[in-house]
SETOR-899049 format. One record per residue (C-alpha): residue number from 1; x, y, z. Coordinates in steps of 0.05 Angstrom, whole numbers, plus 5000, padded with zeros to 4 digits. Example, Ala and Ser with C-alpha at 12.3 -4.5 7.8 and 13.67 -1.06 7.14 Angstrom:
BEGIN
ATOM     k     c1     c2     c3
ATOM     1   5246   4910   5156
ATOM     2   5273   4979   5143
This chain:
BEGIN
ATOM     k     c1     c2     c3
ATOM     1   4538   4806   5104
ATOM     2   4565   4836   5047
ATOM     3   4628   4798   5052
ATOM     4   4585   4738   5059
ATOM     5   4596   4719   4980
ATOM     6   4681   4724   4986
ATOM     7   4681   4680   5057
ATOM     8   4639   4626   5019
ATOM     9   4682   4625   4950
ATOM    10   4743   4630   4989
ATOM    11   4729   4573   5029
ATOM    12   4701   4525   4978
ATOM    13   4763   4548   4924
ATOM    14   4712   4542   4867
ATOM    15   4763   4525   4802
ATOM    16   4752   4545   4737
ATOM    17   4723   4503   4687
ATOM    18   4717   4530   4616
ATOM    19   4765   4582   4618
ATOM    20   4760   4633   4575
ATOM    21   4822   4642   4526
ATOM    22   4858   4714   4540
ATOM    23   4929   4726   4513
ATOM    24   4987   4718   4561
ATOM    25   5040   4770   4578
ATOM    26   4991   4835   4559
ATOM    27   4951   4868   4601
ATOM    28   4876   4859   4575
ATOM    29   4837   4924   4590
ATOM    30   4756   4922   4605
ATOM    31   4740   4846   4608
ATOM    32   4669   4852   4634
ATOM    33   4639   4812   4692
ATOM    34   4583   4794   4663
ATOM    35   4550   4797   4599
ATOM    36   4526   4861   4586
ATOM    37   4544   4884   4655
ATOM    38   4582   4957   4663
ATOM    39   4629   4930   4712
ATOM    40   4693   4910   4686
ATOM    41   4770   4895   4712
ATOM    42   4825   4892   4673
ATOM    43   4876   4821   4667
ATOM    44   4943   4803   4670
ATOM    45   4970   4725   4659
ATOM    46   5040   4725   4661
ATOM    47   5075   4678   4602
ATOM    48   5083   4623   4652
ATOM    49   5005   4618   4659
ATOM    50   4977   4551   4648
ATOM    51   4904   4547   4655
ATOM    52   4907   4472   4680
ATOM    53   4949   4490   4735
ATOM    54   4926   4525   4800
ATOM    55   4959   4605   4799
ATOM    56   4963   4647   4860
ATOM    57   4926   4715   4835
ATOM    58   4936   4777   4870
ATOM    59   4875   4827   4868
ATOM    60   4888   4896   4854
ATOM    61   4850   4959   4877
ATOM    62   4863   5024   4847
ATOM    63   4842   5083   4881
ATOM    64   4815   5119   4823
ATOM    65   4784   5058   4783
ATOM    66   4843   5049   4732
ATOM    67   4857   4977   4713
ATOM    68   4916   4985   4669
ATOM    69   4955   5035   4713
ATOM    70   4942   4992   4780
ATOM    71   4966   4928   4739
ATOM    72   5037   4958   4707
ATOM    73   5065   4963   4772
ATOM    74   5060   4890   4785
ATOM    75   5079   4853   4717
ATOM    76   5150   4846   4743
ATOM    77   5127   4807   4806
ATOM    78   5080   4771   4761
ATOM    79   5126   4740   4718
ATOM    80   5176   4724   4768
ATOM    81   5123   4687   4817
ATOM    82   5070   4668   4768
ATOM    83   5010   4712   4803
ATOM    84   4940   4730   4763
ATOM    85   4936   4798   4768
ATOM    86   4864   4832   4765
ATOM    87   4842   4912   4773
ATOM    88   4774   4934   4777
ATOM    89   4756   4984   4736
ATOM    90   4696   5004   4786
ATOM    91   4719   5003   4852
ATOM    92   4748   5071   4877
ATOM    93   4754   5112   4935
ATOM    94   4682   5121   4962
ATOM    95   4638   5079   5009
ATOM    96   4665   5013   5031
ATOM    97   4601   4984   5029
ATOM    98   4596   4999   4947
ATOM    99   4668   4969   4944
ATOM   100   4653   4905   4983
ATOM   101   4603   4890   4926
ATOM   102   4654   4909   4867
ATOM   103   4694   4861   4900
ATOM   104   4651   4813   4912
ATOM   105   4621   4805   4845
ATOM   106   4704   4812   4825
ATOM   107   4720   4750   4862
ATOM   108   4666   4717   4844
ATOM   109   4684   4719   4770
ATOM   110   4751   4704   4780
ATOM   111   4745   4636   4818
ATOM   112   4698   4611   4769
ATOM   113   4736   4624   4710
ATOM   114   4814   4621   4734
ATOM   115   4841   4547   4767
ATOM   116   4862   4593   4835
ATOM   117   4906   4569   4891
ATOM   118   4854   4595   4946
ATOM   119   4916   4590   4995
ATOM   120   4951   4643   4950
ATOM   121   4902   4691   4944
ATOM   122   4928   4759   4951
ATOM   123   4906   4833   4957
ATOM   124   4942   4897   4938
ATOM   125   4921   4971   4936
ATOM   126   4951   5046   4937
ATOM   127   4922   5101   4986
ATOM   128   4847   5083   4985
ATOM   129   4852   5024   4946
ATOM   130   4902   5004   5002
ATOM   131   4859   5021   5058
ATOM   132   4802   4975   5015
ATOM   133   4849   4913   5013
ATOM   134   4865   4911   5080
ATOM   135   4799   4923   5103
ATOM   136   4780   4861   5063
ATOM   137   4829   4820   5082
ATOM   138   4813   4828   5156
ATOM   139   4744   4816   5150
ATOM   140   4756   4745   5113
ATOM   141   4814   4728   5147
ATOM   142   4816   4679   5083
ATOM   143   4876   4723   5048
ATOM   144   4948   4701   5045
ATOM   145   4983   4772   5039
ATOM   146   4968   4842   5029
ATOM   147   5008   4897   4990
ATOM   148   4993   4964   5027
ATOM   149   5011   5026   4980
ATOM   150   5021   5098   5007
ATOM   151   4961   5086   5059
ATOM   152   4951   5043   5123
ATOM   153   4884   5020   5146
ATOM   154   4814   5051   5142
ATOM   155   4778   5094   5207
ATOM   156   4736   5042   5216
ATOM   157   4756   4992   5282
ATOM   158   4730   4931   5250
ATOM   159   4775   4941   5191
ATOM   160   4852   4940   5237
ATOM   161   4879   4870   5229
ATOM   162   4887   4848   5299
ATOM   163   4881   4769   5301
ATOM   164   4890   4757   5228
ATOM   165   4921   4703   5200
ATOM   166   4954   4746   5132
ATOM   167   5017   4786   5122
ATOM   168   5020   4849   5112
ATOM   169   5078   4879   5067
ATOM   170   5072   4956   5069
ATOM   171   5107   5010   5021
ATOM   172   5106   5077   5016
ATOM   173   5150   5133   4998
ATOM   174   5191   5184   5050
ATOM   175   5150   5249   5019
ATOM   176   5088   5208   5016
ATOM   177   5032   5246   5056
ATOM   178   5023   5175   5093
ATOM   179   5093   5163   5108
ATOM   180   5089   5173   5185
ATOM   181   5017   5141   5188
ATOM   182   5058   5069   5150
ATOM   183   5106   5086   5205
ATOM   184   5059   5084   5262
ATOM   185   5011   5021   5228
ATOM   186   5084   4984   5226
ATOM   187   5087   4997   5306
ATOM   188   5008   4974   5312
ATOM   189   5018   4911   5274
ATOM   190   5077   4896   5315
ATOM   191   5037   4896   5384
ATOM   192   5001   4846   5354
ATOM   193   5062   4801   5331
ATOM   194   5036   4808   5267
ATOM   195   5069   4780   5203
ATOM   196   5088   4850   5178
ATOM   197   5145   4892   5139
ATOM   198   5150   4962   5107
ATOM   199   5186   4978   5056
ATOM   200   5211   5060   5047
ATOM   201   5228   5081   4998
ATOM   202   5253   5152   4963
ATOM   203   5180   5186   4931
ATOM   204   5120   5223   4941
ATOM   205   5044   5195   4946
ATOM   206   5043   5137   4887
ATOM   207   5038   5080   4855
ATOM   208   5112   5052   4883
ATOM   209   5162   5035   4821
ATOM   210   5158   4952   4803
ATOM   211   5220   4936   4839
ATOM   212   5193   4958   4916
ATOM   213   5128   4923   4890
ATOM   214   5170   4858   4873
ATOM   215   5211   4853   4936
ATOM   216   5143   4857   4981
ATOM   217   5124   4797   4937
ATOM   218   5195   4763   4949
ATOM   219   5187   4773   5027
ATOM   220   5112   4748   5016
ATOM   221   5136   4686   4985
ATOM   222   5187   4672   5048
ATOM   223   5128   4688   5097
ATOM   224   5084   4634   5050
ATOM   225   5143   4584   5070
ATOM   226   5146   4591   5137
ATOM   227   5068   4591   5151
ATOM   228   5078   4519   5106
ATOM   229   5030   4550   5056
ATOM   230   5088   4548   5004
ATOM   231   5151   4506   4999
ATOM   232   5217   4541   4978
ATOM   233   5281   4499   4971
ATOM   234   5344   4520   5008
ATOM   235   5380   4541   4953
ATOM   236   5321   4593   4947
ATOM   237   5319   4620   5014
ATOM   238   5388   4629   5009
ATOM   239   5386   4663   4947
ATOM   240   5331   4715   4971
ATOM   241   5372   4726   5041
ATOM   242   5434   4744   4994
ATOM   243   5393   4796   4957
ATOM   244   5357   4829   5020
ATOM   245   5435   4833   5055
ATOM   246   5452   4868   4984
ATOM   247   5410   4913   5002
ATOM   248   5425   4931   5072
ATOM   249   5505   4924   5056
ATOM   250   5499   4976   5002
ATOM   251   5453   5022   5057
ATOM   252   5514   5019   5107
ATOM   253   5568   5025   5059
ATOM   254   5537   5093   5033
ATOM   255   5524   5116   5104
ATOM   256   5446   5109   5097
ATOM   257   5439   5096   5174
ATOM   258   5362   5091   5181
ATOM   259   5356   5044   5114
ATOM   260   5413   4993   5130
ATOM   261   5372   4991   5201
ATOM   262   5307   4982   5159
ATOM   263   5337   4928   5119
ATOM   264   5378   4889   5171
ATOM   265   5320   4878   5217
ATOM   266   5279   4856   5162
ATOM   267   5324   4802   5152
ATOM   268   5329   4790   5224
ATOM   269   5254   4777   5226
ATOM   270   5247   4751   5159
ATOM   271   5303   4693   5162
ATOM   272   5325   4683   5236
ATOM   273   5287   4625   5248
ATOM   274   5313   4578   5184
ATOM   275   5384   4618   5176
ATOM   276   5442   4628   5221
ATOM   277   5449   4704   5224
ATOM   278   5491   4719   5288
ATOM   279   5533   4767   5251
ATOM   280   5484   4813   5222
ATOM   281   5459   4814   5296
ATOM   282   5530   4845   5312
ATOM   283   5522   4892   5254
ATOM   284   5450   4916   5274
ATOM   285   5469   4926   5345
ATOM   286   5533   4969   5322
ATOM   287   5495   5008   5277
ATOM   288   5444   5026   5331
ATOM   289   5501   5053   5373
ATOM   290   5536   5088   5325
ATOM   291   5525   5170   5332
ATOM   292   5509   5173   5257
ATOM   293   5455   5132   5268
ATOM   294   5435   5162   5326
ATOM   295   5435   5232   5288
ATOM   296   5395   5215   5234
ATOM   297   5339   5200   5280
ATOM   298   5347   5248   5312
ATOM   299   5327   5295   5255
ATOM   300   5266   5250   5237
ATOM   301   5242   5250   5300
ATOM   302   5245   5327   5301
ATOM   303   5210   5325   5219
ATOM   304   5163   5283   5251
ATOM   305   5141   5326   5305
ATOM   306   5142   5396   5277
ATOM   307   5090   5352   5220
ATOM   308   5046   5325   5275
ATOM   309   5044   5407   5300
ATOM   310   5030   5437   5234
ATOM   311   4981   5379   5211
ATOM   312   4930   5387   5266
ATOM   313   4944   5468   5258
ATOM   314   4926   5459   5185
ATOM   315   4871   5412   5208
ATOM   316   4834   5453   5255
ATOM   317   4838   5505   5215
ATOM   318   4801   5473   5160
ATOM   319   4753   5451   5201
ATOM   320   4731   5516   5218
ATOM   321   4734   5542   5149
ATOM   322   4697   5490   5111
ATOM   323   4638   5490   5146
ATOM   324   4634   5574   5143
ATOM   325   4664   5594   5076
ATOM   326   4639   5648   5073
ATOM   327   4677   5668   5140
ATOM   328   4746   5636   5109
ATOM   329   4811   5681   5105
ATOM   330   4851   5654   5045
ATOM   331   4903   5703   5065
ATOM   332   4911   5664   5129
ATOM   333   4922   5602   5083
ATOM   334   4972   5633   5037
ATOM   335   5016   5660   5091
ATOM   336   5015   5598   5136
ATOM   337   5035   5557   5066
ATOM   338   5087   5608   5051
ATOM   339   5126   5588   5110
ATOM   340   5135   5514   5087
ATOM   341   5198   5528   5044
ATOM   342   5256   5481   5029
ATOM   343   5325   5491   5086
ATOM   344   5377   5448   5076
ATOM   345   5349   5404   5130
ATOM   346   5339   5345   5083
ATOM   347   5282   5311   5138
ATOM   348   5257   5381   5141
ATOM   349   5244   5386   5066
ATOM   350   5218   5323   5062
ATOM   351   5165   5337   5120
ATOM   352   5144   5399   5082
ATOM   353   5132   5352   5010
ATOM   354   5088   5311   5058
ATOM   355   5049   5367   5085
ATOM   356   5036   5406   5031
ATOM   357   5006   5338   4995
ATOM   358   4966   5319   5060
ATOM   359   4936   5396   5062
ATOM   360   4921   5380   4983
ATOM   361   4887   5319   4990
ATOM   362   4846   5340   5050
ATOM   363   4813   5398   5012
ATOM   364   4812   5358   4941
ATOM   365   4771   5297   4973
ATOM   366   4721   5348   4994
ATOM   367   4704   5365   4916
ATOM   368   4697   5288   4913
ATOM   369   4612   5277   4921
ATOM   370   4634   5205   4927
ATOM   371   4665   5222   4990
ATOM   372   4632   5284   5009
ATOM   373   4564   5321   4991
ATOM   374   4598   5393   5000
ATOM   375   4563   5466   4975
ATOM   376   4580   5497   4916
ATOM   377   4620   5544   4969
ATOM   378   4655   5487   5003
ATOM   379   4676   5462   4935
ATOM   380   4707   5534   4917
ATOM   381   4741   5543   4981
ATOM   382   4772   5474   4972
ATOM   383   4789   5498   4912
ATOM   384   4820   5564   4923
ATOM   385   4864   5524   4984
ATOM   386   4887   5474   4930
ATOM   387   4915   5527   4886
ATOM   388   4956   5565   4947
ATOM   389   4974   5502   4964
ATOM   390   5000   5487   4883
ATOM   391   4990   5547   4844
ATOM   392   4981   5501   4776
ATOM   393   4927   5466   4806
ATOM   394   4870   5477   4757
């Protein structure tokens, strides 16, 4: 019921009528919802922005509520593809039911007051705000696209896309503490047949630079053509197929095995059905074969499990500490984390980036009384874990 207000604007693509007049090509911080109200967002309009025309808009959610920072990442897509971009400056990690009405009230402001394309409404979102978006987007089933940042899909069952209409263009980062959960959502949402990508890219657990941002929006914009929501010319499918093979040449001229694999089969997916593409078929299938391909998973695979291992030893733990602090053994903690050092396994060193982060964030959320109503106690001993876990954590 609390989506109830989204499903009806959506579907009745209420345009705006007296627009109000906010400078294009600047972001435009704490534009309030209502008069007087404490809720705000903050705006993009790219330069191309005609308020006579109908703009696709792409809603934002930033984990910790800020507008700006969850808008800079996008401005590049924005002024290549002409997308609205809006960030609330309320909605944050915390009970979905709180964010559903942030986001209602968000929406509703936006398709009164914008002339939106309600067929190219999208969502977009890093680590909570991702899990938010998505969770949206399935229960409307009214969205176009979703950008999923550094997170996959929230722990409730009614929130996994499963019949959805949308696509889903995921990114995150190889040290991200979310990396093999994006892996495995990928692998869900392909069950399904879902429209779906991820993009991987080298970083840790944030906002992902512009550029990864903008090619999920150029692989939207193909996925808009072939569901006939969009129409792209030939010359521009072309164009975008050229880029994407730039990408996957350069990955298997420099002997990146697992990202010319990543990009190839992308393409595969992405333009088989409007492009002949026989011979990067023949490449795909010799790269699969190939020992150095074979290799490199091979030591991901091994990363991967040795971080499955440690995470539910770490885990456990935790949950036996937190609800007894009193009965916690830091030293336990600090040799356990002592043992995650840097080899010259590169996968290796990467799994231990991701763990250390995933450890962090499991204690910090518990100082969170948004997320958690912990003890004075609790809070310390997440505290005290934090710092073993990065002694300049304050």
């Amino acid at each position: 019921m609390r989506l109830l207000i989204v499903i009806v604007i959506l579907h009745v693509g209420i345009l705006g009528n007296s627009q109000p007049n906010f400078e294009k090509g600047k972001i435009v911080d704490s534009i309030p919802i209502e008069v007087n109200s404490k809720e705000t967002f903050a705006l993009y309009l790219p330069t191309s922005f005609e308020p006579s025309k109908l703009s696709p808009v792409v809603f934002i959610f930033e984990p910790a509520a800020r507008g700006k920072i969850g808008i800079k990442p996008f401005i590049e897509a924005s002024e290549k593809h002409g997308h609205i971009l809006i960030c609330s400056n309320n909605s944050r990690n915390g009970p979905y039911a709180k964010s559903f009405d942030i986001a209602n009230r968000l929406f509703k402001y936006a398709l009164a007051n914008f002339n939106i394309e309600k067929d190219l409404v999208f969502l977009a979102g890093f680590s909570g705000g991702s899990r938010l978006a998505s969770a949206i987007a399935v229960l409307t089933n009214q969205i176009a696209g979703v950008i999923a940042c550094g997170a996959g899909f929230s722990l409730e069952p009614s929130h996994r896309p499963s019949i959805q209409k949308f696509s889903y263009a995921g990114i995150c980062g190889d040290q991200d503490m979310n990396y093999t959960e994006m892996i495995r959502a990928k692998g869900y949402l392909q069950k399904f047949n879902f429209s779906n990508t991820l993009f991987i890219y080298p970083g840790d657990h944030k906002w992902p630079p512009s550029e990864q941002i903008t090619r999920a929006f150029d692989w939207l914009e193909i996925q808009s053509h072939l569901k006939g929501i969009a129409t792209k010319t030939q010359t521009e499918i072309v164009k975008s197929y050229v880029k994407n093979y730039e990408f996957a040449y350069a990955a298997e001229t420099n002997n990146k095995h697992i990202k010319a694999v990543e990009n190839y089969e992308r393409i595969l997916t992405t333009y088989g059905t409007i492009l002949q593409l026989d011979s990067i078929g023949s490449k795909l299938k010799k790269i699969l074969k190939s020992k150095e391909y074979k290799t490199s998973l091979k030591s991901i695979s091994k990363a991967f499990d040795k971080e499955d291992k440690l995470t539910k030893m770490f885990y456990e733990r935790f949950n036996e500490d937190y609800p007894n602090p009193d009965n916690s053994d830091l030293n336990w903690w600090r040799k356990e984390l002592d043992k995650l050092k840097k080899t010259e396994d590169q996968e290796m060193n990467k799994m231990v980036t991701r763990l250390r982060y995933k450890i962090f964030a499991m204690a910090f959320s518990r100082t969170n009384p948004n997320l958690h109503q912990s003890s004075d106690k609790q809070k310390q001993l997440c505290r005290d874990i934090c710092k073993i876990v990065y002694p300049r954590f304050k």
